[in-house]
C-alpha positions in Angstrom: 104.4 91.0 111.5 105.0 93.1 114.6 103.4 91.7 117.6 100.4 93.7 117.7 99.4 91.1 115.1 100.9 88.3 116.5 98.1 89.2 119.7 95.3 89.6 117.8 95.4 87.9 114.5 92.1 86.8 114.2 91.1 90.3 113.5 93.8 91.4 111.4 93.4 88.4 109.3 89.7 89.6 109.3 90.9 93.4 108.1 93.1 91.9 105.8 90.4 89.2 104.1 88.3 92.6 104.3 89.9 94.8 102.1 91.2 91.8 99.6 87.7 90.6 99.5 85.7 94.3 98.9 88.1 96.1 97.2 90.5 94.2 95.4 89.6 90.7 94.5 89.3 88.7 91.1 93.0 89.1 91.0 93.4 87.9 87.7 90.0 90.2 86.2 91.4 93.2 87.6 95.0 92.8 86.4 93.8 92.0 82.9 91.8 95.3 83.4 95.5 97.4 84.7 96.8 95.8 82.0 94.6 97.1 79.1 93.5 100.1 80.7 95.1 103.3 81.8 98.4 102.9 83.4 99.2 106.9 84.2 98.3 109.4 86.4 95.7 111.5 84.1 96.0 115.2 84.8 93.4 116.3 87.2 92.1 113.1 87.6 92.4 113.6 91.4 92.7 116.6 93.9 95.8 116.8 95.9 94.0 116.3 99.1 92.3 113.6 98.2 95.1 111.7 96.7 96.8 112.4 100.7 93.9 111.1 101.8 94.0 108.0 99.9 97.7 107.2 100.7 96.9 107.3 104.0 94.2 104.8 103.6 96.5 102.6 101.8 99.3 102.5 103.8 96.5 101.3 106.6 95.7 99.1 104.9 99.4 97.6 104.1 100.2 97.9 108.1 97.3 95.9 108.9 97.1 93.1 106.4 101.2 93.2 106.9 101.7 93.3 102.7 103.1 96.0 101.0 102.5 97.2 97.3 105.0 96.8 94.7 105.9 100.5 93.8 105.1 99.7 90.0 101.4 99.1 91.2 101.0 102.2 93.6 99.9 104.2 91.2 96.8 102.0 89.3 95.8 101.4 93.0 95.6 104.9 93.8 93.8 105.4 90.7 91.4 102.3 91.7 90.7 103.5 94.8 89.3 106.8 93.5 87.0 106.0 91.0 85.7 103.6 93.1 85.3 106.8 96.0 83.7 108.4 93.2 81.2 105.5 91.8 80.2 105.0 95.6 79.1 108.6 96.1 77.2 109.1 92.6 75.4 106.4 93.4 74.2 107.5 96.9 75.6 105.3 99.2 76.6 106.4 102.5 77.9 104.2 106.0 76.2 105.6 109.2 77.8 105.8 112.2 76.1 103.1 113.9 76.3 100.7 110.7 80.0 100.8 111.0 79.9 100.4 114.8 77.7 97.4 113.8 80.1 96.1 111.4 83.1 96.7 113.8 81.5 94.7 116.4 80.4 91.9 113.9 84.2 91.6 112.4 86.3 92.1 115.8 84.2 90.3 118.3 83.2 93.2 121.0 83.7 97.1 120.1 86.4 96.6 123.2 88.4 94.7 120.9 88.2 97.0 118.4 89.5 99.8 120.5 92.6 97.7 121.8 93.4 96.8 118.0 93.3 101.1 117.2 94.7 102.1 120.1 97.8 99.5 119.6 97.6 100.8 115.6 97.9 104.2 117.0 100.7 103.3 119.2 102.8 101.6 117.4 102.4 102.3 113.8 100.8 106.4 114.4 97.5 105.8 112.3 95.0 107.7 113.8 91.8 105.7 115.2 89.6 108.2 112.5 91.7 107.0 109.6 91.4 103.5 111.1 87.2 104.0 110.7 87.5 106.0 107.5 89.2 103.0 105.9 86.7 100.6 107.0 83.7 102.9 105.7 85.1 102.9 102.2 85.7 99.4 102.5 81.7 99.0 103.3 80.6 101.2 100.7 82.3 99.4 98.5 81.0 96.2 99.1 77.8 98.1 98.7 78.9 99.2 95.4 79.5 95.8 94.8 75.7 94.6 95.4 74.4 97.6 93.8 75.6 96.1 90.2 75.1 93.0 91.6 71.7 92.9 91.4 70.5 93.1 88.1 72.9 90.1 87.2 72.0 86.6 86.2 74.0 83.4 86.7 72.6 80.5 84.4 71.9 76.6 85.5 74.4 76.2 82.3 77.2 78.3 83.5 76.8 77.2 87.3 77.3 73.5 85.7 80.3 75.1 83.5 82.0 76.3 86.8 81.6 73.4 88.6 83.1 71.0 86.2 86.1 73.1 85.7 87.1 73.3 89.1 85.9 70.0 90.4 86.3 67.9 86.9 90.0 65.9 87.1 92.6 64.9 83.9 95.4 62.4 83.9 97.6 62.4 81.3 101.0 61.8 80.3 103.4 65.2 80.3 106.5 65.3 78.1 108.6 68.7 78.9 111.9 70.8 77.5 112.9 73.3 80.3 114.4 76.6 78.3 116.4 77.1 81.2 118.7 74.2 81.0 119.2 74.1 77.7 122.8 75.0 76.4 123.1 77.8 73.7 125.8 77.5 71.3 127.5 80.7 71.5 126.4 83.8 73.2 124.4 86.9 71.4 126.7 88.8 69.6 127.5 92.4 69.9 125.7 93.7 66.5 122.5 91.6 68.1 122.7 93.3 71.2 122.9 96.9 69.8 120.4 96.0 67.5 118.1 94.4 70.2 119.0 98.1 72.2 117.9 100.4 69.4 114.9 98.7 68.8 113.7 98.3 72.6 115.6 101.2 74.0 112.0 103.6 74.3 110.4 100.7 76.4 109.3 101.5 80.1 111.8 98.6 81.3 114.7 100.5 80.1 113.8 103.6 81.7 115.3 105.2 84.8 113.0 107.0 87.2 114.3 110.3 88.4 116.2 110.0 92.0 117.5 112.3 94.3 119.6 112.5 97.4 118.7 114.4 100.2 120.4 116.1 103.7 117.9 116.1 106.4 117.7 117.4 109.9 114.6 115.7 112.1 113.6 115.3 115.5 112.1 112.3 116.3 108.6 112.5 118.0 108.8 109.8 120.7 112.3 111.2 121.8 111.1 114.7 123.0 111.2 115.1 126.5 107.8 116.4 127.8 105.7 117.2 130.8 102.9 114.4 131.3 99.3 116.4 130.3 97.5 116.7 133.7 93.8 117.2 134.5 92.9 120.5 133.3 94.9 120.0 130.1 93.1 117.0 129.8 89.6 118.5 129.8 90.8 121.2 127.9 91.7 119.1 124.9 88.5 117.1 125.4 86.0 119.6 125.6 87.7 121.4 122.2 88.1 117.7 120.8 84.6 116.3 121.4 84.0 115.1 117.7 86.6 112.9 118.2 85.3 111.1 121.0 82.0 110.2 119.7 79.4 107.5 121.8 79.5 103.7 120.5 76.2 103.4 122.6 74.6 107.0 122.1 75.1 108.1 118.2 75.8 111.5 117.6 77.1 112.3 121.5 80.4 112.6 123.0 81.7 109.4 124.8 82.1 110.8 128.4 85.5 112.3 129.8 86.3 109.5 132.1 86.1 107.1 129.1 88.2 109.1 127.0 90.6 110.2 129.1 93.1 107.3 128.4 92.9 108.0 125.1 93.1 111.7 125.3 96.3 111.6 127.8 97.8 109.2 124.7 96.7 111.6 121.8 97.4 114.9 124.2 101.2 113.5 124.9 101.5 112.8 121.5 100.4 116.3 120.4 103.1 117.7 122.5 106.1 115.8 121.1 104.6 116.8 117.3 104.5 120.1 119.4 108.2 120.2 120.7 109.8 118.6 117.8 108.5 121.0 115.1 109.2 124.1 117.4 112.8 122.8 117.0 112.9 122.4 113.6 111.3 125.6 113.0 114.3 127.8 115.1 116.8 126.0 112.5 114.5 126.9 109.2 114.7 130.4 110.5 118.7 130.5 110.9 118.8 128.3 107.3 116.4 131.1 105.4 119.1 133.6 105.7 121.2 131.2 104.0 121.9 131.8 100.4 123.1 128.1 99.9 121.6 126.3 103.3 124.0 123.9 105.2 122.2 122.3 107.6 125.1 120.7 109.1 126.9 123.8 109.8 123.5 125.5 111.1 122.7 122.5 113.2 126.4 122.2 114.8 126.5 126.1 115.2 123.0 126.2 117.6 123.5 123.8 119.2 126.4 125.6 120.9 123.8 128.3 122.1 120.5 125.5 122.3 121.3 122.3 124.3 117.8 121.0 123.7 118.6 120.5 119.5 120.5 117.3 121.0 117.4 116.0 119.8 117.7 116.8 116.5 119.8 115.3 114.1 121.4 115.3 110.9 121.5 112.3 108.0 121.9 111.8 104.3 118.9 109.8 103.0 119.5 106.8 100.5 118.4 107.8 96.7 114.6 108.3 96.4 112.1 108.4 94.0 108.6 110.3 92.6 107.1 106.3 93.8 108.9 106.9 97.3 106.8 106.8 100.0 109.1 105.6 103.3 112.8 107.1 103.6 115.2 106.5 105.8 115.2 107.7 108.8 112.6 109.7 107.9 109.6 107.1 107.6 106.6 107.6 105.5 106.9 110.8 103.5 103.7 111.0 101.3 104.5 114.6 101.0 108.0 114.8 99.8 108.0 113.2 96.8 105.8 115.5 95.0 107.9 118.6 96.3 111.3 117.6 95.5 110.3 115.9 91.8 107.8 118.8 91.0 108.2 120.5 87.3 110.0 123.0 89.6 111.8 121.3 92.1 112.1 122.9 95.3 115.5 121.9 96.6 114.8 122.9 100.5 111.7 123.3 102.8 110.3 122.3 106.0 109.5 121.9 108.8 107.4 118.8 107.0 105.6 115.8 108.8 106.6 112.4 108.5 105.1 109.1 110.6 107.7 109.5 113.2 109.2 112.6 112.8 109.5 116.9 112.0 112.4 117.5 109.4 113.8 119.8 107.1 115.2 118.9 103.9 117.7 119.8 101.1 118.4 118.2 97.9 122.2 117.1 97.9 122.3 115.5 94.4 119.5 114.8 91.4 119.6 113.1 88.4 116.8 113.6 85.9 114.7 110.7 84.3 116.7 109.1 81.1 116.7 106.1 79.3 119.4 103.4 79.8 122.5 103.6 78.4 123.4 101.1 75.7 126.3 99.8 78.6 123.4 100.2 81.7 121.2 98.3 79.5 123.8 95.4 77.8 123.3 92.4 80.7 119.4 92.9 80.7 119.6 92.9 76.9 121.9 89.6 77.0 119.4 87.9 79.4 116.5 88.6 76.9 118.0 87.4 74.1 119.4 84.3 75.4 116.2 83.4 76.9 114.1 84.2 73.7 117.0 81.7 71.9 116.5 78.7 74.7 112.9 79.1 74.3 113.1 79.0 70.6 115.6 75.9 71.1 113.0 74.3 73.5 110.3 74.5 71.1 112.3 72.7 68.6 113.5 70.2 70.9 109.7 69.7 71.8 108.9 68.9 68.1 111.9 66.7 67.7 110.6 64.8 70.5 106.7 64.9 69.6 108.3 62.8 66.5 109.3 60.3 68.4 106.1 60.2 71.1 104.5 59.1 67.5 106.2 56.5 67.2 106.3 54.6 70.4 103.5 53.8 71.9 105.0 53.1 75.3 106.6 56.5 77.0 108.4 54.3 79.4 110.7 52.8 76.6 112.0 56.9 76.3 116.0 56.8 77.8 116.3 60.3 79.3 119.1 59.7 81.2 121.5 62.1 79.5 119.1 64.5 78.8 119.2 67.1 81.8 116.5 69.4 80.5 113.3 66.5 79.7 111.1 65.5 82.0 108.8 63.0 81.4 105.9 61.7 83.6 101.7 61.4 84.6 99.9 63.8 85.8 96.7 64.6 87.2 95.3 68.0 87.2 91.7 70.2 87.2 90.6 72.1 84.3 91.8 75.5 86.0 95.6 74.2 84.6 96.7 75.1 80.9 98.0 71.7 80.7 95.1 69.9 81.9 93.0 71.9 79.4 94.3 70.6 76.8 94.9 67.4 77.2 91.0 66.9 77.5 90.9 68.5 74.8 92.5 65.5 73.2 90.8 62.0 72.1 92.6 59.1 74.1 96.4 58.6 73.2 96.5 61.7 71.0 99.2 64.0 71.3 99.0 67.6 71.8 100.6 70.6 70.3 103.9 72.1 71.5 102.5 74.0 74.8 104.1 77.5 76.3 104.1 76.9 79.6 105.5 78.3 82.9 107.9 75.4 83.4 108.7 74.9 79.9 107.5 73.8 76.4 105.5 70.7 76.8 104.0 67.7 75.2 100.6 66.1 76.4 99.1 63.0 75.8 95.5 62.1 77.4 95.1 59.2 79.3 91.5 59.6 81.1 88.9 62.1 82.2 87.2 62.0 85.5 84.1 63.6 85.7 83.0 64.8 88.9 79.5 63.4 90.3 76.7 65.8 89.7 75.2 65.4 93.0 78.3 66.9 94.4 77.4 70.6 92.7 74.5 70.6 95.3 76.7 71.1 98.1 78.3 73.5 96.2 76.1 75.4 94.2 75.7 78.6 96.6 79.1 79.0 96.5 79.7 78.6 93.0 76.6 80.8 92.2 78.1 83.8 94.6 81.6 83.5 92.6 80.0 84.1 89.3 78.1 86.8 90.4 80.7 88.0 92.4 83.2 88.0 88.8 80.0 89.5 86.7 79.8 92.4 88.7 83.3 93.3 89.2 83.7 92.9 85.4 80.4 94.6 84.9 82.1 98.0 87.3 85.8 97.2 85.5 83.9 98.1 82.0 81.8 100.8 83.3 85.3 102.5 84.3 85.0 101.9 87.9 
């Protein structure tokens, strides 16, 4: 995490807990919910602008809590996001200006902490202190949302007792395990399977390729331009036509006065100018490039600079391979806006002056390949993989029976010689009820032997030994908390079902 974090992590952590907590909790609700529901982007579903908008928001919130999306999951977040925009303003529900300076306060400590952590984020990482706020209001109204359907739902004495006992209630029992993974296959799946295995599976997203394209870029990179420092009447110029920028934490609706901006402004004003300066650059190139029939930017870029010293600052790169799920290039930095251009229905292979994080570039696509399934020969080593492991499991589950057999006859597990047998394991364990394993060994009566079990490690074989029940005067100390929980999973079921 870069060191702004490292300074201040209590209130990142807080940010971070924030938006895991309010907008994206009951991990394993939700991704039951991704997984059943829509998976696409549905036409119309969301205005372009919006969708920017959104992007934005995310990527805040992937600088600040320092984790970053898997580009398979981009999308159903976007999606997420939206209808949970959309739910928030049907219903009404609005953050005020002074409830989120409230909030701010409560969650970094002092409203002065609040501005070092934005100004740093607006340093370092170029999110604006207004995106900064505008994530944190959605992140409020959603936890409205949240109470909203909270309130007309009902947590039992029974199911408060159900949830305590099956995270607080402990098993032992004896665990007898095959590991697929060590297990030795005979021979190796033979061509005929593998084509066969191909043409049957060949249609499936996982053996898909994603569009990509290659790109030439010329950019100028904002905190490299040279420019003169802002001084006082360009200060109070940019205030005075700024002033809904720099609104009051103590007076709502007013202006924060100029001397308590003007730190701020001489940052954002500075700033302004390099955006300035760099895209003015950029924009002397487009024009040579327009009268280009076939644009090289190379060519163009070496050929003005011979008349233009200042292009120094500008310069020329090949991008790796990029995707429609692209959103940070190299050297570019986050591109929210490319993507969409150079994968649309009709691509358009140059443009610019665009805006990235960092930068002002121009672009031209240098090489594309279209979306296509994988080739029987791209495909062959994941469809070798698959197979084999689908034959080791099916091994492992007969090894597990082979072995339940004997587990029948002895009645001491001890007695078992596993020395030459790489892929057992045999031992006690103890777990909660929130384990698959657990589960069903109580389940069991004592000494009985369960059914072959799929697990993550393996196939295994459980035998009960004892249940401990937790002590009922124990829930007391617990029951507000387990109450919240079940509410808490209620309503965000309750929202995932209403299409939230």
């Amino acid at each position: 995490m870069f060191v702004l974090m490292q300074k201040l992590q209590l209130p990142v952590l807080i940010v971070a807990s924030l938006a895991t907590a309010l907008l994206f909790g009951l991990g394993d609700i939700v991704r039951m919910h991704q997984q059943g529901g829509r998976q696409g982007r549905e036409s119309g579903d969301i205005s372009a602008e919006l969708e920017r908008e959104i992007r934005r928001k995310l990527a805040v919130e992937e600088i600040v809590s320092d984790h970053e999306t898997p580009s398979q999951e981009r999308e159903a977040r976007l999606q997420r996001y939206a209808r949970m925009l959309r739910s928030a303003e049907r219903a009404g529900l609005r953050t005020a200006d002074e409830e989120l300076r409230e909030q701010l306060v409560q969650q970094f400590g002092s409203a002065d902490t609040f501005r070092r952590v934005a100004a740093e984020l607006e340093q370092r990482q170029k999110i604006p202190t207004d995106l900064l706020e505008g994530w944190f209001r959605d992140q409020l109204n959603f936890a409205k949302l949240q109470r909203l359907y909270a309130l007309s739902i009902y947590v039992t004495r029974q199911e408060e007792d159900d949830e305590f006992h099956r995270r607080r209630d402990k098993v032992k029992y004896d665990r007898f395990l095959v590991d697929p993974a060590k297990l030795a296959l005979e021979n190796e799946p033979g061509e005929e399977a593998l084509q066969a295995h191909y043409e049957a599976n060949k249609s499936k997203a996982e053996f898909q390729l994603e569009p990509e394209a290659q790109l030439e870029v010329l950019y100028a990179n904002f905190d490299l331009m040279k420019t003169s420092d802002p001084g006082e009447e360009d200060l109070r110029s940019h205030f005075n036509a700024h002033r809904r920028e720099h609104l009051s934490r103590e007076h709502p609706g007013e202006a924060e006065p100029y001397f308590e901006a003007k730190t701020k402004l001489r940052v954002d004003l500075a700033r302004l100018r390099r955006e300035e300066a760099a895209e003015k650059l950029l924009i002397a190139l487009d024009d040579k490039l327009m009268d280009q029939k076939a644009p090289d930017l190379l060519q163009a870029l070496e050929a003005e600079r011979a008349r233009r010293p200042d292009l120094v600052a500008v310069r020329y790169a090949r991008t790796p391979p990029t995707t429609p799920a692209t959103e940070s290039l190299a050297p570019l930095g986050y591109v929210s806006d490319l993507p969409g251009l150079i994968f649309a229905e009709t691509p358009k292979s140059y443009g610019g002056p665009l805006r990235s994080d960092r930068c002002s570039y121009l672009y031209k696509i240098a090489a594309s390949t279209p979306a296509r399934g994988m080739t029987f020969a791209e495909a062959r080593s994941r469809i070798s993989e698959e197979i084999a492991a689908a034959r080791r499991l099916e091994k492992a589950r007969a090894v597990a029976a082979e072995w339940r057999d004997r587990l029948m006859a002895s009645s001491d597990w001890g007695t078992l010689d596993l020395s030459a047998a790489t892929h057992l394991l045999a031992g006690r364990e103890e777990g909660t009820l929130e384990s698959s394993e657990a589960r069903a060994a109580a389940a069991l009566k004592s000494g009985e032997l369960s059914a072959a079990l799929e697990t993550p490690a393996g196939v295994a074989v459980v035998r009960l030994v004892e249940k401990i029940t937790a002590k009922a005067e124990e829930k007391g100390k617990e029951r507000d908390e387990l109450r919240r929980g079940l509410e808490q999973d209620k309503a965000q079921l309750l929202q995932l079902f209403m299409g939230l």
